[in-house]
Every structure is written in C-alpha cells, then in structure tokens.
ROLOBA-368611 format. One record per residue (C-alpha): x negated, y, z. Coordinates in Angstrom, 3 decimals. Example, Ala and Ser with C-alpha at 12.3 -4.5 7.8 and 13.67 -1.06 7.14 Angstrom:
BEGIN
NODE         c1         c2         c3
NODE    -12.300     -4.500      7.800
NODE    -13.670     -1.060      7.140
***
This chain:
BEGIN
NODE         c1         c2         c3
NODE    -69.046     87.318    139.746
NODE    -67.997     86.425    135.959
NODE    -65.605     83.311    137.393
NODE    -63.773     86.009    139.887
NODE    -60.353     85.817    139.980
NODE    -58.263     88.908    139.843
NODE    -55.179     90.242    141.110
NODE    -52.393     92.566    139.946
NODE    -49.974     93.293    137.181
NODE    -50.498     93.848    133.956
NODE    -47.476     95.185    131.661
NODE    -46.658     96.550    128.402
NODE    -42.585     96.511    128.808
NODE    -40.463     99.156    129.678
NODE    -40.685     99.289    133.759
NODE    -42.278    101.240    136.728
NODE    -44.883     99.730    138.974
NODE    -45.600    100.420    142.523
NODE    -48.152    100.272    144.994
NODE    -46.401     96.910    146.997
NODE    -45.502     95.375    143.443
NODE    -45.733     91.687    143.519
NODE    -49.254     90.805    142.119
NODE    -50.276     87.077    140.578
NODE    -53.177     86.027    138.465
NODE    -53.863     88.196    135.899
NODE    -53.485     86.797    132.407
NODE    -56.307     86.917    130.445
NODE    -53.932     87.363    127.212
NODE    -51.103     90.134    126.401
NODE    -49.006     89.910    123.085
NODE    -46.660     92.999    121.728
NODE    -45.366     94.555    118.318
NODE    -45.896     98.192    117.020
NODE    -45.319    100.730    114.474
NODE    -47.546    101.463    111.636
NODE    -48.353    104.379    113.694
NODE    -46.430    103.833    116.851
NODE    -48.306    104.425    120.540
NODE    -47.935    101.598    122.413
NODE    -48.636    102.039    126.271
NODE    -49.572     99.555    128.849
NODE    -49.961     99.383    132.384
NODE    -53.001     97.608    134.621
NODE    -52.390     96.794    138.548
NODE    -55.520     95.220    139.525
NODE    -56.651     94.114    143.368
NODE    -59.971     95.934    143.795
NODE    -62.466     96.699    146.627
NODE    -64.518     99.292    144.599
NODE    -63.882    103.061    144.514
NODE    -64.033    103.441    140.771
NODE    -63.553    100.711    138.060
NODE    -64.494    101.619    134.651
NODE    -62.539    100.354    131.520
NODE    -63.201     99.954    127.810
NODE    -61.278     98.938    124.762
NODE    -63.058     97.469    121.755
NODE    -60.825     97.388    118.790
NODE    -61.675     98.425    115.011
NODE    -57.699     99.369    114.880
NODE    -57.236    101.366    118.524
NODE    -58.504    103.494    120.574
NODE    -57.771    104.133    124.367
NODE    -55.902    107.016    125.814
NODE    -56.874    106.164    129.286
NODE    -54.317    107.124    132.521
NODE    -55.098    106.987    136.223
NODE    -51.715    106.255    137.506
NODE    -50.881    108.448    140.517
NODE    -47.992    107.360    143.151
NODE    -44.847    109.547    143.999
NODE    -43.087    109.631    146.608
NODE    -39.043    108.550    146.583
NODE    -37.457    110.042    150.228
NODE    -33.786    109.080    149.391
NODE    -31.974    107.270    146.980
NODE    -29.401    108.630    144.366
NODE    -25.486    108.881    145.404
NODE    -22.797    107.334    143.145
NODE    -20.720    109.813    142.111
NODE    -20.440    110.727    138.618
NODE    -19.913    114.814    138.481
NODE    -22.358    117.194    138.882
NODE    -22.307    118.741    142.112
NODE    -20.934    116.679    145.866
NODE    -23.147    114.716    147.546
NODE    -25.959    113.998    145.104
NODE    -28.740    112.011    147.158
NODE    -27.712    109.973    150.057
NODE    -29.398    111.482    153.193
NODE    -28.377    109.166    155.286
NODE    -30.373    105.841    154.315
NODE    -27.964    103.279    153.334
NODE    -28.537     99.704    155.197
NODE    -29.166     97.856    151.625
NODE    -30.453     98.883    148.613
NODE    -27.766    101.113    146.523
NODE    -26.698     98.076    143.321
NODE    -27.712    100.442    140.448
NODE    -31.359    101.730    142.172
NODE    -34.413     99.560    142.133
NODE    -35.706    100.024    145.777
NODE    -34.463    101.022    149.356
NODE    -36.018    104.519    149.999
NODE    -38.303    105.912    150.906
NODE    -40.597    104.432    148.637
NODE    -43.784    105.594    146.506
NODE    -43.622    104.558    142.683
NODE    -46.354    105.038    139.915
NODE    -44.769    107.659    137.627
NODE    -47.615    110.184    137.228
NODE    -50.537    109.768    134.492
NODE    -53.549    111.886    135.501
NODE    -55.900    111.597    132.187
NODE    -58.768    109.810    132.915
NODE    -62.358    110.775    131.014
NODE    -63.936    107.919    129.234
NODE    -62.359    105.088    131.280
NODE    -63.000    105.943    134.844
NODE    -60.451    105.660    137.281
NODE    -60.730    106.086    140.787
NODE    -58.815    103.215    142.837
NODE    -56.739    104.007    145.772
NODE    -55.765    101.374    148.872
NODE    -57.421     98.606    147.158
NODE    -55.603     98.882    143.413
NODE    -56.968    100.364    139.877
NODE    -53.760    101.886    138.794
NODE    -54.210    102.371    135.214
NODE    -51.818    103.406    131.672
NODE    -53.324    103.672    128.277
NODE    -51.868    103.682    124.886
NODE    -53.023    102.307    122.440
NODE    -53.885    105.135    119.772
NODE    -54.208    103.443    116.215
NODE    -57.356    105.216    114.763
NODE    -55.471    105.508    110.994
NODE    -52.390    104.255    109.372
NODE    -52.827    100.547    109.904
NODE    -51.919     97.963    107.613
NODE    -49.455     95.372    108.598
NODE    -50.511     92.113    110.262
NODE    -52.241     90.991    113.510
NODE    -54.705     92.994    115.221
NODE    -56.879     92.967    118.419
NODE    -58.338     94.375    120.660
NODE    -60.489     93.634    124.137
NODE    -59.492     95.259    127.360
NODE    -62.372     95.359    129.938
NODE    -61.918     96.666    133.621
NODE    -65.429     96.360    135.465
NODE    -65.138     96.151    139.397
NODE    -66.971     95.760    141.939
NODE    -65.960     92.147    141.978
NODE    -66.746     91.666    138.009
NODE    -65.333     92.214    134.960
NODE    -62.167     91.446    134.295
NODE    -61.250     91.109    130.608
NODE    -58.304     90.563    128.656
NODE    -57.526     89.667    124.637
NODE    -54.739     92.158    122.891
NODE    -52.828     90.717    120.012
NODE    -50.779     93.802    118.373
NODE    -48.603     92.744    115.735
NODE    -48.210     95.915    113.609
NODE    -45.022     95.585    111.437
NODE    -44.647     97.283    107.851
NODE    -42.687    100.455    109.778
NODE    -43.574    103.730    110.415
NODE    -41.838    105.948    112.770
NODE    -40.812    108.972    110.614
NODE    -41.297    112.611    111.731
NODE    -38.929    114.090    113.972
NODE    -34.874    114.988    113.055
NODE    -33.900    113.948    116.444
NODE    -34.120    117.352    118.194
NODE    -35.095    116.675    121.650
NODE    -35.209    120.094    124.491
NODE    -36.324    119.666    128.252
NODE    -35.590    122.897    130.321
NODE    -39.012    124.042    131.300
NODE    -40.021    126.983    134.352
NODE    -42.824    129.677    133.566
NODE    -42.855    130.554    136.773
NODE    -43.685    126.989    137.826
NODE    -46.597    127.230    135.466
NODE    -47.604    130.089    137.127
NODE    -47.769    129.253    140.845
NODE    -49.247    125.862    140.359
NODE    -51.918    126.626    138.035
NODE    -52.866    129.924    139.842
NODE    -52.682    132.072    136.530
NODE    -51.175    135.430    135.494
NODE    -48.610    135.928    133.078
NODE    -49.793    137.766    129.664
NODE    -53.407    136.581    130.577
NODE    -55.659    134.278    128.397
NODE    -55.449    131.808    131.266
NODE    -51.850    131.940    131.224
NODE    -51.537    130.920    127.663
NODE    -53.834    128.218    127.199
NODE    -52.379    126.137    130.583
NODE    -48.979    127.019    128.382
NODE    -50.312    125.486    125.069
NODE    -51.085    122.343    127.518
NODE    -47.557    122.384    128.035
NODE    -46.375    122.328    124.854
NODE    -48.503    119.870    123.607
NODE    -47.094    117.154    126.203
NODE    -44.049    118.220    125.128
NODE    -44.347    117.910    121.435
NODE    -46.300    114.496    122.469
NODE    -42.716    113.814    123.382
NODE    -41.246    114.471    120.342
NODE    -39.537    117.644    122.033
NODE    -38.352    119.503    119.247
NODE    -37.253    122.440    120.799
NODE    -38.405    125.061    123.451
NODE    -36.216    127.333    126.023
NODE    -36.820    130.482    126.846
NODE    -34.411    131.696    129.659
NODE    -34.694    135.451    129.589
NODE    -34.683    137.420    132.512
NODE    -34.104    141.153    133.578
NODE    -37.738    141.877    132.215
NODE    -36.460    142.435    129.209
NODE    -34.278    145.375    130.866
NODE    -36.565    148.467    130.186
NODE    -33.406    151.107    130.651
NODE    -30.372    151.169    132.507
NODE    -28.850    154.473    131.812
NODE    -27.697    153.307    129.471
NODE    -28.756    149.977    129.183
NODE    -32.309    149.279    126.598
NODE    -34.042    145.908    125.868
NODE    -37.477    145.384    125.115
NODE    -38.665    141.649    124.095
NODE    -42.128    141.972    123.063
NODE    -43.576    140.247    125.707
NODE    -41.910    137.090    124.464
NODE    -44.013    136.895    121.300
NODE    -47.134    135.567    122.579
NODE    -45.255    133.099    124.600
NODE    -42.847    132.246    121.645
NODE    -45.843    131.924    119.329
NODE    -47.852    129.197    121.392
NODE    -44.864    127.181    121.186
NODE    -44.445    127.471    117.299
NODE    -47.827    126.661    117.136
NODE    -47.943    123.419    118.604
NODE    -45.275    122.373    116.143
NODE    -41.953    123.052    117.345
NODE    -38.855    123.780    115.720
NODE    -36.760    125.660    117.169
NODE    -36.081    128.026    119.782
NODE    -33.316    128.222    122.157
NODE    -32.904    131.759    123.844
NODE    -30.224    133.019    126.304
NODE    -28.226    133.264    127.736
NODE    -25.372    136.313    127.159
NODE    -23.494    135.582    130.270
NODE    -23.582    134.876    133.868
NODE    -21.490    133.675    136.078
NODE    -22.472    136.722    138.860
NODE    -22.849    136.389    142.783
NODE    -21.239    136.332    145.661
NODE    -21.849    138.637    148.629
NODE    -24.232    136.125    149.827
NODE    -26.406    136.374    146.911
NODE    -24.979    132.163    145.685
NODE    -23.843    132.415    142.232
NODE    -20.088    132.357    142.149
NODE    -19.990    129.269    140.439
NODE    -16.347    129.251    139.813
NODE    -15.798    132.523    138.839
NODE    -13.149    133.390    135.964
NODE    -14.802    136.267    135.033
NODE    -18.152    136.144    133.558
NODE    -20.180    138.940    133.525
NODE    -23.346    140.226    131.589
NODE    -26.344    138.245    132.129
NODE    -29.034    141.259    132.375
NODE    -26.177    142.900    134.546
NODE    -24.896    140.586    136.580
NODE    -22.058    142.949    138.372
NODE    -20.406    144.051    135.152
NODE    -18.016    141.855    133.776
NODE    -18.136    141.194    129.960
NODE    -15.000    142.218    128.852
NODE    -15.060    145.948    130.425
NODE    -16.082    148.681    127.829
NODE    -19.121    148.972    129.765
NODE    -20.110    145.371    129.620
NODE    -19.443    145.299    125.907
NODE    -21.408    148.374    125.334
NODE    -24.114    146.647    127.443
NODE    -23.901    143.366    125.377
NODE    -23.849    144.682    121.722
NODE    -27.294    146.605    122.869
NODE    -28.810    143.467    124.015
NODE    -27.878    141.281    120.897
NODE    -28.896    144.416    118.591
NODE    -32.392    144.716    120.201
NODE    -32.286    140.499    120.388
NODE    -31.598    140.615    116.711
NODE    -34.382    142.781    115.896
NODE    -36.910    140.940    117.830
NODE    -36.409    137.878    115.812
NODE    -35.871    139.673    112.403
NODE    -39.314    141.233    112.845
NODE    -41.267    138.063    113.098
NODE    -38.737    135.585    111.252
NODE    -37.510    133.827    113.722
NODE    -34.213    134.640    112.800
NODE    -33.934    131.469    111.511
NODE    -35.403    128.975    113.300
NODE    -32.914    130.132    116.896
NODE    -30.119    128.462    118.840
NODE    -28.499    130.728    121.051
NODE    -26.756    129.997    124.926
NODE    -24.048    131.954    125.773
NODE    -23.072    130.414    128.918
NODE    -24.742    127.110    130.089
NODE    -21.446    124.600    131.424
NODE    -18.817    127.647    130.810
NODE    -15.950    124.550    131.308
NODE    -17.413    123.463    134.250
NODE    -17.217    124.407    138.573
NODE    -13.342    125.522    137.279
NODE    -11.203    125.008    139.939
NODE     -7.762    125.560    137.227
NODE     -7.077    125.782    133.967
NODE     -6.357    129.161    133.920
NODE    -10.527    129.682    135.126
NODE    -11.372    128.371    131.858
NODE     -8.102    130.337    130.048
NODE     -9.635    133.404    130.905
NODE    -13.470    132.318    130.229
NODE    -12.447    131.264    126.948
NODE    -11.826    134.629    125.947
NODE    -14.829    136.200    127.324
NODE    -16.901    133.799    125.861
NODE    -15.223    134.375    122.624
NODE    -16.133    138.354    122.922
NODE    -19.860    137.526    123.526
NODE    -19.728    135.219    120.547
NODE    -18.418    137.317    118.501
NODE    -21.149    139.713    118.931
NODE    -23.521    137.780    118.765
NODE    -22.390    136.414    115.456
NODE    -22.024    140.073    113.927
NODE    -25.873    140.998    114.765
NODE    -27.983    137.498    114.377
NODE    -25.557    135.665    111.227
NODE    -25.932    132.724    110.575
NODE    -26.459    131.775    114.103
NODE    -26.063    128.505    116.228
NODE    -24.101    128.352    119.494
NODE    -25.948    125.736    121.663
NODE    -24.031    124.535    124.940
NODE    -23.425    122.611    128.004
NODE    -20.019    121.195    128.026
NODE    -17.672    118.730    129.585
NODE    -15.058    119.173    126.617
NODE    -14.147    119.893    123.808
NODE    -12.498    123.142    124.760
NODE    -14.275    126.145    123.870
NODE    -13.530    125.178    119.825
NODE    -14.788    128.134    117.586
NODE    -17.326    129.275    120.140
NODE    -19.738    126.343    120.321
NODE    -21.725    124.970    117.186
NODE    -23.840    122.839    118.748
NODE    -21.772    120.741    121.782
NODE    -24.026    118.636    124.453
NODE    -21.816    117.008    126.897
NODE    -22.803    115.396    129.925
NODE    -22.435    111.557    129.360
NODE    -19.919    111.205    131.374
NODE    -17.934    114.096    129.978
NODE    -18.641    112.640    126.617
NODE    -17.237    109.162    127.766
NODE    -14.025    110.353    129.645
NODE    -13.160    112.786    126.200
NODE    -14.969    110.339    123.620
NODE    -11.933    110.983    121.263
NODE    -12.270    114.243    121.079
NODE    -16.058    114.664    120.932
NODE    -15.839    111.830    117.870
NODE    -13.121    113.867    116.148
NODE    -16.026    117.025    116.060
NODE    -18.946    114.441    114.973
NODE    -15.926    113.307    111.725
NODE    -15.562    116.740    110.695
NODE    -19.157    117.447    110.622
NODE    -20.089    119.175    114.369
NODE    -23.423    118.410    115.970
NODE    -22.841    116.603    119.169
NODE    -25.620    116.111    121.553
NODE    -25.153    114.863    124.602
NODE    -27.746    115.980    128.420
NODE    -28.065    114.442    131.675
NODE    -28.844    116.254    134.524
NODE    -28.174    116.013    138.847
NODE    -25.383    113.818    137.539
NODE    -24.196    111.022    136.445
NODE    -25.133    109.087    139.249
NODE    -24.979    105.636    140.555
NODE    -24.676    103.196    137.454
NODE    -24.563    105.598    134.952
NODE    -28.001    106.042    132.928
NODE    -30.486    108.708    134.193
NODE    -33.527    109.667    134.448
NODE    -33.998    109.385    138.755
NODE    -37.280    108.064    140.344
NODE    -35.242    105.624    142.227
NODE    -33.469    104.209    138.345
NODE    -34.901    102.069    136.275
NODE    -37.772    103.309    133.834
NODE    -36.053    101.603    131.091
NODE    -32.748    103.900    131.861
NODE    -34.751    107.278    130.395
NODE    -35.009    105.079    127.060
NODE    -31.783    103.500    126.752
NODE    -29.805    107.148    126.870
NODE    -31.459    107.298    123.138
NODE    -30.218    103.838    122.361
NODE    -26.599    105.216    123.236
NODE    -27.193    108.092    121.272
NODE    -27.524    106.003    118.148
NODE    -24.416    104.080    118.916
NODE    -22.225    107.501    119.638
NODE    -23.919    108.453    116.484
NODE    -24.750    111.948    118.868
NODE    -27.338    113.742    116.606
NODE    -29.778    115.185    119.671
NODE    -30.948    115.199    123.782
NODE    -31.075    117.878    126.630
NODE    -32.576    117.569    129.934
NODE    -32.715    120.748    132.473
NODE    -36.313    119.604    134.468
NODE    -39.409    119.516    132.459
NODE    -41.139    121.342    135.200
NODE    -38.289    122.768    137.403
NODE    -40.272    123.247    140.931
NODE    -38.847    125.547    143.048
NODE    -40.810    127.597    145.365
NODE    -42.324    125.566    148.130
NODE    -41.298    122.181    146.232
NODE    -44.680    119.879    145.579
NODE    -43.940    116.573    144.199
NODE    -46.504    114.860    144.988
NODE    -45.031    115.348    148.951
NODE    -41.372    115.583    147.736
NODE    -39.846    114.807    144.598
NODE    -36.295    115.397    145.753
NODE    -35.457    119.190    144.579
NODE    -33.655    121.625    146.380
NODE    -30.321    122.816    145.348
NODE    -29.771    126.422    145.608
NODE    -25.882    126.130    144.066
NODE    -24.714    126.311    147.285
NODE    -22.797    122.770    145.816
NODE    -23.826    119.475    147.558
NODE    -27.302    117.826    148.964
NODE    -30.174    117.820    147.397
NODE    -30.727    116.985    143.997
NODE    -31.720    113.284    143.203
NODE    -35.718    112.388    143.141
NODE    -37.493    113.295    139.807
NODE    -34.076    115.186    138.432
NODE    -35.884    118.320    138.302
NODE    -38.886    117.421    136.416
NODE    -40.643    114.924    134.126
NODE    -43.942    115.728    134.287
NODE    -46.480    116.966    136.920
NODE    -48.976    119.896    137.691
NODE    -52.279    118.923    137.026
NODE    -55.488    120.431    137.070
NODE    -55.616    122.524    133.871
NODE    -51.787    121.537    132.369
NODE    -49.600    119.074    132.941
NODE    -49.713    115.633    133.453
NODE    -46.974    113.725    131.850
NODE    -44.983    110.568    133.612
NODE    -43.948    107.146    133.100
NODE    -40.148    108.800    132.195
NODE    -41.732    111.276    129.833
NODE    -43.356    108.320    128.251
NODE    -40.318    106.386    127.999
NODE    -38.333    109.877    126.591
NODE    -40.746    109.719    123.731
NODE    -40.302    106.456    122.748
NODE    -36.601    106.704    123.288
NODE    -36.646    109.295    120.899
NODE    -39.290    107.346    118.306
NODE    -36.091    104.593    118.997
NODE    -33.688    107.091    117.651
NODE    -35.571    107.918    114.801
NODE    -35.895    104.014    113.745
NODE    -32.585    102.986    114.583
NODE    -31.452    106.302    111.818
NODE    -33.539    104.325    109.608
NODE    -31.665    101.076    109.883
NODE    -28.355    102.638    110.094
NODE    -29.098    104.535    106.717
NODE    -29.845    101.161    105.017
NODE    -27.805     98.671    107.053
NODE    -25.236    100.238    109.360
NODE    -23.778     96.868    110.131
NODE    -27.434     95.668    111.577
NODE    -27.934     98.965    113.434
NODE    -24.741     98.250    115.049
NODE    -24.853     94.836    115.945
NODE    -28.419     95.725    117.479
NODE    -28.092     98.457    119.204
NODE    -24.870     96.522    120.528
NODE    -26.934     94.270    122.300
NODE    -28.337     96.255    124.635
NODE    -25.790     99.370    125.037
NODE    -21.748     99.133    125.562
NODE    -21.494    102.493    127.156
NODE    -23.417    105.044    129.136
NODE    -21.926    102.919    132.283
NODE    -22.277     99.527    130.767
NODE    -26.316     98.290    128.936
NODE    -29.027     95.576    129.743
NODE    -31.784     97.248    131.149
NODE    -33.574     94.255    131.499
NODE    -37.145     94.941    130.130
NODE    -37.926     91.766    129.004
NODE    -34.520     91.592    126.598
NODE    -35.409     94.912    125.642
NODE    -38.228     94.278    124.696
NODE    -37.280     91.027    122.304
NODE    -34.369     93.375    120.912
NODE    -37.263     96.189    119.918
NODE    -38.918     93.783    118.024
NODE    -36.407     92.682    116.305
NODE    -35.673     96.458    115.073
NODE    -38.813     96.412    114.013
NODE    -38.303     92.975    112.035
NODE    -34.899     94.577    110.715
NODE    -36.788     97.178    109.285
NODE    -40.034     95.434    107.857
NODE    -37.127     92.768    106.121
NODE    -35.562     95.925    104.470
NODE    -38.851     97.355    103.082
NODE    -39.812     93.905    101.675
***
C-alpha cells in the first residue's frame, strides 16, 4: 500500500480542472510564493477507488480550509460578439472548439467548492476532487515554510511536501471597491426561507461573508415596489431594508449601493422597452419622469429615501443608481438626447434631498457628464472611448469599469467555458487603465426554474438575443445553509488582492508597476493568460515589493 502510485493533478496556478483532465504521476513536491498574509489555494485531482478519502495538513505556519470540488455543467459555448445583447451563446454547437474558449461544449468543469468538515471528501467516478487554501495561522515572518499534505485512500496514503515561500509583503486592506449584483429572491427559493425571518438572515450573513471573503466592498440593494405603501398619492416606506442593510454592514462592508430612480417601462407584452426615450419612474413604471406627476412621484421617493438613511447614518456611506446602462439599447442619438435630460431631472433631485451624494452607473460613454460621479464602463466601451474615459480619470473622476453577458469571444470574462485565469486578469487591466474599482451583475442571479448544477446557461428575459453565456449570471452556488463560492470567485478575490499590491508598487515605483503589469496585459482584447507565466510574473510582484521594503 505505502509504494502505491497515484494518479491525478495537483495545482496551485491559476486554472480550472475537470473531470477528463489529463492525469500523470503525482509529484510528491509542490513549490509557490505568498503574502505575509495572503491565502493561497490549491487544487488535488487524485485517481481513487474509495468513496471518501480523508486529508490532513501538518504545518506550524497553515492551516487547511478544505473544498470538495463539485462539477458544473457547460451546455454551449460563448459567441464572439462584443456588445451586450445578439446572439450571446452559440446554440448551435460549432464543429471545433471556439479559439478564445478552453473546451468544445457541452462539458462539466470543477468550479464549485462545497466546504468540506475536517478533511473528508466524498469522491465521485473514481476522483477526490479537492481545493484548500492555505490559511496562515498569524502574520508569518518572511522565509521558507512547509507544510505536509496527506490524502488517505483506499489505495494508501498519498503524501506530498509544501514549500511556501512567504515574501516580506502584506496585502493591505481593501481601497479597491469591488460590487457583484446579488438576488434575495434567489436566496429565498433555494434555501427554503422566509424573508424578515431569523432563518432568512443568517443564510444572508452566509452571503455576505463569501462576499467580503472576496474582498467585495460593496452591497446592492435593488428596491422594489415594496417599498410603495401609498399610491394616492404616492408614499414610501423602507424599514424593512434595515435588518437586511445591517447584516451587510456587519460583515464589514463599505458601502451601499441603492436604486434605482428610473426605469426604462414595458411594452404591451410585459418586455421592458429597452430602447425607450422616455424613462419613467421606477416604483411607477407607466409614468414618465418628466410629467408633473412623475416628478411629484420622484421627489416623495428621494424625500422618504433620504430620511431612511439620515435616521440610521447611512447617509454617508451610499452610492446611488439612477438608471443602470441609460446610454445603452439606443437605437439614435436623439434616444439618448432626450434621456439625458430626464436623467438630469432625477439627478437633480436626488442631489437636493441626499447632498453630498454619489451617482454610480453603467455606461458605454462618456456622455451623461454632470449626472454620473462614479462611471463603470463595460470593457469594451471603455476600450473603443479610452480617450475620453482617461480624460475623466486626469481630472479626478472615478472610473470603474463591469463585465457582464458581454464582451464575448476574446475579450476577458468571467464564462465557464473562459479561462479561470481571465476572472483575474480583468484586475490586472484595471491597474494598467489606472480604473479605481469592479462591477459584476451575477453573484447569485438564478432565475426561477434555473439550477446550476443542471444548467449554468441563464435565461434572458430582455427579449434581446439567446441565452446568456454559462456562469454569466452567477459566481457562486446554493449550498446547504449559504453559499458555496467557485473557482471564479476565488480568482475575483485574488484579482482584487492583485489590485491592491500592484497600488502598492505603483505608489513607490510606477515605472516597475508598469513594465509588470505590461507583461501580462496589452488590452482587455490582448493578455497572456497562460498560468504558468502568470504565475512567474506574480512572484516577481511579490519580489518587486519585498526589494522596495528592504
């Protein structure tokens, strides 16, 4: 039994594993550099006839945060357009793999980490699946440390030496603000609870804390017509956001993003009219914004708003949505003309009740100047009007940038079918663009009747183009009592411990940062997302930054 040999992969770059991935000889020896206080993750394939294999780490520096890696299922591979909206998955399966995607679908890939207790981790088709991070147990001091990894089997014990080599660095506490769009009622339906119920709220702490493990920074609350508690005329009533807004707070957020003001209405059909040119009020969707009746109706809702926040001091600590993408579905110029000045009015208001407020939006230009504090293009829109967006970052704007059902093709994003390494890289870019923070729409965006452990490919209910593209909609899982986070998740959170290093270096050696960073990122189109480089270039940040301190 103890001269076995065993079969599988074993990991710790940047890349996704599947259940067919090619498996040698495991190595009985695994080398890789860390943060003072960085969380290092690695991944264990490993040929198995047993139901169960048990694992253990001994380590005076580490301990284990132990994963049972569950497979996911890929039914079609992403499109290559660039714009949001068209055809956005490609339903008919192409005859070779698509360039930019890493398998032919349909295909199942390990993206979901269900937590497994003490070690144990229950083997499917013949593999232990397994991700754990290594957890350093206090601020460690520079140098070379180890640690044993030990899988026992049914075959024997496999075992394997860790050599960490911690460099003088630690990753400082968040300024990159990071948001990911998340859905209550997804929460809700997949855990089985109530809202306003003790239940409710601690699955929803569970949620926040994967997020925050994230580094997510900031928390969305989309409000809906329950704050409507009149109509004749129009009262709001947002008390039962408290609770909600104080679980979030509590896990160490910073901010909250609330809204929206507007909506874009619907069309007989009940589709929103996605290229309306008249936006109307978002808790009455049939009255358009600019009428004395939808102003009356809006300068309620931002006084009550106002209040709200005042009460409990969160006055401060809000960034507001007017209208998520207000420059974009416009089929002319005079569409966005006339939504300029609507958007303006809300605004406006919203400024004269809550001062002191930020604007927070979706955008594909530079447009809607006066209106929008905080802009977050698209990559792509960022790219195509790079001038412009630059020009805003020189005179002092916060530019973010998001990702969402598009870009596509070889554009970086976050798609089961993409490279892992792609999730991570969008931070690298952010460092080059010197773009100050990150939005993705799907933390947990399931729509009713989507499950993704049968599907991962999320309806679109635009009434715009196919499906959306596998794993857009979401980054992390339902599991049994709260979420369970995913590879991409894992890789946001280190893209965004990246971002914070890389400020770092750019604050003490901007030529450095540059020439770095350089190496692995040209454009949002254009990057090596070869794990293996990446992985030599991390280290060298790393190196950069231990040479400064010394």
């Amino acid at each position: 039994m103890e001269n076995h040999t065993f079969y599988g992969v074993l990991t710790s770059r940047e890349e996704f594993l599947y259940p067919d991935s090619s498996c040698s000889v495991l190595p009985t020896s695994l080398c890789l550099a860390a943060a003072q206080n960085g969380l290092r993750g690695i991944q264990v394939l490993l040929k198995t006839s047993g139901d169960t294999v048990k694992l253990h780490l001994e380590s005076e520096s580490f301990e284990p945060q132990w994963y049972r890696m569950v497979k996911v299922p890929v039914e079609y591979n992403t499109g290559d357009g660039v714009e949001q909206g068209g055809g956005m998955v490609l339903e008919s399966r192409p005859a070779e793999k698509p360039a930019y995607a890493t398998r032919l679908a349909p295909f199942w890939v390990y993206d979901c980490l269900a937590p497994a207790a003490e070690g144990m981790v229950q083997t499917a088709d013949g593999l232990a699946a397994v991700y754990f991070c290594l957890h350093p147990k206090r601020e460690l001091a520079a140098g070379e440390h180890t640690a044993l990894l030990s899988i026992e089997t049914d075959e024997g014990r496999y075992t394997c030496t860790l050599t960490i080599q911690v460099y003088p660095v630690n990753i400082p506490a968040e300024t990159f603000p990071v948001t990911n769009w998340f859905s209550l009622d997804a929460i809700c339906r997949f855990h089985q609870v109530e809202r306003d119920t003790p239940e409710f709220y601690a699955v929803l702490k569970e949620y926040a804390l994967a997020m925050r493990r994230a580094r997510q920074t900031l928390f969305y609350l989309e409000l809906d017509d329950t704050c409507v508690i009149g109509r004749e005329p129009y009262t709001f009533d947002f008390e039962y956001l408290r609770p909600i807004i104080e679980t979030f707070f509590s896990a160490g957020m910073q901010q909250l993003e609330i809204g929206p003001l507007l909506s874009r209405g619907f069309l007989p059909d009940g589709m929103p009219d996605m290229y309306t040119d008249r936006f109307k009020c978002a808790m009455a969707p049939q009255v358009p914004v600019d009428t004395p009746e939808g102003y009356a109706i809006t300068v309620r809702f931002v006084q009550a708003l106002a209040a709200f926040l005042t009460k409990y001091n969160w006055h401060n600590r809000v960034v507001f949505h007017v209208h998520d993408e207000p420059d974009i579905h416009a089929k002319s110029p005079g569409t966005i003309e006339a939504r300029k000045q609507q958007y303006y009015l809300a605004v406006n208001i919203l400024r004269k009740y809550l001062p002191g407020v930020h604007t927070i939006e979706a955008v594909s230009s530079a447009e809607f100047r006066g209106g929008v504090d905080i802009w977050v293009p698209g990559t792509p829109g960022y790219e195509e009007q790079k001038e412009k967006f630059d020009h805003l970052i020189g005179l002092g704007e916060e530019v973010w940038t998001y990702v969402c059902c598009g870009p596509e093709g070889h554009w970086l994003n976050r798609f089961l079918d993409f490279a892992v390494l792609k999730s991570r890289l969008l931070f690298w870019g952010c460092a080059k663009n010197r773009i100050s923070g990150f939005l993705h729409w799907g933390f947990n965006q399931f729509p009713m009747g989507m499950d993704p452990f049968k599907g991962t490919s999320c309806p679109n209910h635009t009434g715009i183009g196919t499906n959306f593209p596998c794993g857009d909609s979401f980054i992390a899982y339902p599991g049994k009592n709260g979420p369970w986070i995913g590879m991409r998740l894992e890789a946001q959170r280190r893209g965004a411990e990246d971002a914070e290093l890389l400020k770092l270096l750019r604050q003490k050696d901007e030529a450095r940062h540059d020439e770095l960073v350089g190496r692995v990122f040209t454009n949002n189109y254009t990057y090596n997302d070869d794990p293996v480089f990446f992985e030599t270039v991390y280290e060298e940040l790393l190196q950069a930054l231990s040479d400064w301190k010394e």
